[in-house]
N, C-alpha and C positions, 0 to 999 in steps of 0.2 A: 365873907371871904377873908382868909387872911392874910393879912401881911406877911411878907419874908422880909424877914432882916438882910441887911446890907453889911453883914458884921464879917471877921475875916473868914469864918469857917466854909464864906460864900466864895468867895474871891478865888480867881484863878494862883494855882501855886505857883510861882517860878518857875519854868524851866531853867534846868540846872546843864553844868557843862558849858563846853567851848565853840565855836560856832567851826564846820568841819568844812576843809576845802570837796571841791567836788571827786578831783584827782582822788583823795583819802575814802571816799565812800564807795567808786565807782566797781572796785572788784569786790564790794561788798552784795552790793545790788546783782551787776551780772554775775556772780560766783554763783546763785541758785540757780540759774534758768543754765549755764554752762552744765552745772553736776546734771541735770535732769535730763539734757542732753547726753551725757557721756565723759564730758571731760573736768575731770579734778582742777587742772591747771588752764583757766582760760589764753595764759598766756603763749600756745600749741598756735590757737585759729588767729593772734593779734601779731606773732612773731615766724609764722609759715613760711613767709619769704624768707629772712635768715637762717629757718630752718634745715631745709631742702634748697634752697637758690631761687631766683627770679623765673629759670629758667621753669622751673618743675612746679613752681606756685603757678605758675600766667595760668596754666591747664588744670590747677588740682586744689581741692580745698579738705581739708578735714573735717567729716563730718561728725566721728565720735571715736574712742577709746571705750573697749566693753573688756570687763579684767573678769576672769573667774572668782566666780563665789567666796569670798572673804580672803583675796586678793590683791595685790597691789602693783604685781609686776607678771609679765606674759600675757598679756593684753593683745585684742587684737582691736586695728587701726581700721576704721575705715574712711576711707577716699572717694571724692566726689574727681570725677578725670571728665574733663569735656571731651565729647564725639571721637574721631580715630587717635587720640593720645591716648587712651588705654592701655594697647598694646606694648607701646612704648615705656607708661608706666610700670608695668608689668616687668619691664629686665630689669628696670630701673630698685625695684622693692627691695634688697638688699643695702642698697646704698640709701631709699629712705629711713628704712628698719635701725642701719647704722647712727645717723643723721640725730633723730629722735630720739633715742638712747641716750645718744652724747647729751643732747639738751638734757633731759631728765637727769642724768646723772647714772643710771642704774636702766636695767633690764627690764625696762616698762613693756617693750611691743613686742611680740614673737613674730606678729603675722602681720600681714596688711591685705584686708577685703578690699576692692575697687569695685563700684558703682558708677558704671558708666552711665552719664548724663550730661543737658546742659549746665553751663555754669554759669553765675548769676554775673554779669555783667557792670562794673562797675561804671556810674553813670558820667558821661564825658565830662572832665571840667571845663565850665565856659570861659572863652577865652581872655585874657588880662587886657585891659583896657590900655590906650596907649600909654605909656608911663609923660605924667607932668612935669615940667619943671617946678618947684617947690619956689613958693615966693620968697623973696629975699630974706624979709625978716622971719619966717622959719628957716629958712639954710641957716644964716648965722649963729642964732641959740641952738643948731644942733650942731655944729660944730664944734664945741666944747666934749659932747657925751665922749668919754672914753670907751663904752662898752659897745663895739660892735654889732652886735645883735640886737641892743638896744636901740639902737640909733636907728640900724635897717627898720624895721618894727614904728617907729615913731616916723622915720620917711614916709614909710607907707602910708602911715596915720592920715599925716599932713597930703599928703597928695589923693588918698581917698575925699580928705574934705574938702580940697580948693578944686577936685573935679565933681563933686556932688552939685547935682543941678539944685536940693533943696534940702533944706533941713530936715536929718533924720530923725523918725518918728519912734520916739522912745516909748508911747504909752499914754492915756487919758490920767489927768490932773482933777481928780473931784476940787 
């Protein structure tokens, strides 16, 4: 039998490049499973509420953008509308038609299909635990943070850990 060499031609190369936040990759990844679905710009299904208003998302979700044949604009839209809001969507299409355009920038949707069905239910958040008093000596050193948001964020921290009944489990240590 023979030996292999241990010489560099064996050896794993480097990976090369910068190590990538996740934020930077994320509409890399869902950008494929969005197109295949229908929509070019995932950002239609992540920003719906700003799109159209709270009022017209609670009831409606987009399910795809279908454009004619080597096309990019006159698309038609289709909409998931929960049980008797339908109807309502339905006057409503003009002012989404509008709505969506403005986002895009340009004459993307001519039409809008509704599919009346359930909609998928976003699952309840459980509710916030009572809020603690932070021990004195974290109040104090956060006292200093000037960045607001920082500070909220790091309160939280501190008071998730001085109400954790036990030390959280990060993972087995071979």
């Amino acid at each position: 039998m023979a030996k292999r060499k241990s010489g560099p031609a064996n050896e794993e190369k480097p990976r090369g490049g910068r190590a990538r936040r996740m934020g930077e990759m994320l509409p890399d990844i869902g950008g494929t499973a969005f197109r295949r679905f229908g929509f070019v710009q995932s950002s239609i299904v992540s920003r719906w509420g700003e799109i159209v208003g709270e009022r017209y998302a609670a009831v409606s979700a987009p399910e795809s953008i279908r454009f004619p044949q080597g096309k990019r604009a006159d698309g038609v839209l289709t909409l998931a509308v929960s049980g008797a809001h339908a109807p309502m969507m339905q006057h409503v299409v003009p002012v989404i038609i509008e709505r969506v355009n403005r986002f895009f920038g340009y004459a993307a949707v001519a039409r809008v299909a509704i599919r009346q069905g359930d909609m998928a239910k976003a699952a309840p958040r459980p509710e916030r635990p009572e809020l603690v008093a932070l021990p004195l000596e974290l109040g104090e050193s956060l006292r200093t943070i000037a960045d607001p948001e920082l500070k909220a964020v790091l309160e939280s921290l501190a008071r998730g850990v001085a109400t954790a009944t036990r030390p959280p489990a990060i993972g087995k240590v071979s």
